[in-house]
C-alpha positions as CSV (number, residue, x, y, z in Angstrom):
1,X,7.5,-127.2,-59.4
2,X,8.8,-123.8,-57.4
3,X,11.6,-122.3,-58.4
4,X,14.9,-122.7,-56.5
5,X,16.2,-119.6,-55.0
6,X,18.2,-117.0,-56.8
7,X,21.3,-117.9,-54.5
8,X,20.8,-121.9,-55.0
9,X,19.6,-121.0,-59.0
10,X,23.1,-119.2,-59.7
11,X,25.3,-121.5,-57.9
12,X,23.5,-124.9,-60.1
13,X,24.5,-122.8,-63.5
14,X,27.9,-122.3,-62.0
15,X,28.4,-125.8,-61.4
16,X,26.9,-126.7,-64.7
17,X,29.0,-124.5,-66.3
18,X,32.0,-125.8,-64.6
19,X,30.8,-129.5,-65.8
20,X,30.2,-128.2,-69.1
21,X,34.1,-126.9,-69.6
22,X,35.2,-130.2,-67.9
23,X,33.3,-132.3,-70.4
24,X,34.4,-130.3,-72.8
25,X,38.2,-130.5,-72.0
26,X,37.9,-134.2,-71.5
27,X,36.8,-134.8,-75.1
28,X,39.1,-132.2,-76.2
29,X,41.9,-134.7,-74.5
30,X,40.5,-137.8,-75.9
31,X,40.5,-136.2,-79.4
32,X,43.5,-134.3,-79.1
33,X,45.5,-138.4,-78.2
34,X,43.4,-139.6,-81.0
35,X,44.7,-137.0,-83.7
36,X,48.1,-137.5,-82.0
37,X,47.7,-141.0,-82.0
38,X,47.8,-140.6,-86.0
39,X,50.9,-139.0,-86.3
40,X,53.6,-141.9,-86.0
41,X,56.5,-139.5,-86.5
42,X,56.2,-137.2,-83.7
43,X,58.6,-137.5,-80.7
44,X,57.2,-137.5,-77.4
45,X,57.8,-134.2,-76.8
46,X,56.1,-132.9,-80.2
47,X,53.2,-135.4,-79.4
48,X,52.7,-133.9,-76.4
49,X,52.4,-130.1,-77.8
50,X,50.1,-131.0,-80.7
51,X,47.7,-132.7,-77.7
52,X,47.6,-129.1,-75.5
53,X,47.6,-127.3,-78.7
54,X,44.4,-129.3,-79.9
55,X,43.0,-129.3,-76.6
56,X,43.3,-125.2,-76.7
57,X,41.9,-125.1,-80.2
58,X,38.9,-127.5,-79.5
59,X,38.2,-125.9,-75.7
60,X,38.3,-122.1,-78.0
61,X,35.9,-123.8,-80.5
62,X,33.2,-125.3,-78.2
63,X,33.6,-122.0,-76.2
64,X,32.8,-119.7,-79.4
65,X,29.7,-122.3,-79.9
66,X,28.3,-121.9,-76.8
67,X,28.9,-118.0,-77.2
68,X,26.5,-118.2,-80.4
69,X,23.9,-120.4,-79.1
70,X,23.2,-118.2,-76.0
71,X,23.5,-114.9,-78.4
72,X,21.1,-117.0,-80.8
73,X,19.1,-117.9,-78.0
74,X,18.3,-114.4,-76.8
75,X,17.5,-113.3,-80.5
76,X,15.0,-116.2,-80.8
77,X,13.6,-115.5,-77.0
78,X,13.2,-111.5,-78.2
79,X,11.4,-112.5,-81.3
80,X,9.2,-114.6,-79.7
81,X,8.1,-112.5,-76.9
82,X,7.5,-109.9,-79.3
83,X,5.5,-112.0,-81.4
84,X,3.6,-112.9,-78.4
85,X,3.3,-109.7,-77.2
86,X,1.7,-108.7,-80.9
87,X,-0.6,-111.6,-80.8
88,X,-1.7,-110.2,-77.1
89,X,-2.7,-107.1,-78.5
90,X,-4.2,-108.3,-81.0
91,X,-6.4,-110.9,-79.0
92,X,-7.4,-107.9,-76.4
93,X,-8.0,-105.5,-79.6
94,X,-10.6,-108.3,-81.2
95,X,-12.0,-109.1,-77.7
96,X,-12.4,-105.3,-77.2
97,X,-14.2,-104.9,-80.2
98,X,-16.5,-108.0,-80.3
99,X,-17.6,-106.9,-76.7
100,X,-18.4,-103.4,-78.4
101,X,-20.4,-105.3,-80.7
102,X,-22.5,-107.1,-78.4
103,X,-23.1,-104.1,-76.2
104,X,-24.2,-102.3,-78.9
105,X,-26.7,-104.6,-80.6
106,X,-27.8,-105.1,-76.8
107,X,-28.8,-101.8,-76.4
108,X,-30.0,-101.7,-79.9
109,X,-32.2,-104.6,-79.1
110,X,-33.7,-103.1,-75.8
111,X,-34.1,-99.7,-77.1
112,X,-38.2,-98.7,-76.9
113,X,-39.3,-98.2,-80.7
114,X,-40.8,-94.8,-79.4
């Protein structure tokens, strides 16, 4: 499958981010009535400013996770593409060397015993 362009590749992860924080605040909302919800005493008014207060506090706390996982992400993509880059050299070393080998007991084979 090709690749979309860079212009059309940036502007899908900018919509998918925007869906992401929308998601986000939506269940931040549903939670934030439910937790409110709970809380018989409040007046309408407090009700309402422990919703946008837990609304803040959960759209802060899914932000900070998705902070981690990308900075987790990169760590785990720069330990893998140095561990493939190892195992590279290490495959073109063994290759290098077993060709080495069979050039040598080639010529050691069709060497005249003089």
């Amino acid at each position: 499958m090709d690749e979309p362009p860079t212009a059309a590749g940036a502007l899908i992860r900018e919509l998918e981010g925007h869906l992401l924080i929308a998601a986000a605040r939506a269940e931040g909302h549903d939670e934030a009535v439910r937790f409110a919800g709970s809380l018989a005493w409040l007046t309408d008014s407090q009700r309402a400013e422990v919703e946008a207060r837990f609304e803040e506090a959960h759209l802060a706390l899914a932000r900070l996770s998705w902070e981690h996982t990308v900075r987790r992400a990169g760590e785990v993509r720069a330990e893998y593409e140095a561990r493939y880059r190892t195992l590279c050299r290490r495959w073109c070393a063994a290759a290098l060397v077993g060709a080495v080998l069979v050039l040598a007991a080639l010529a050691l084979t069709t060497v005249p015993g003089g």
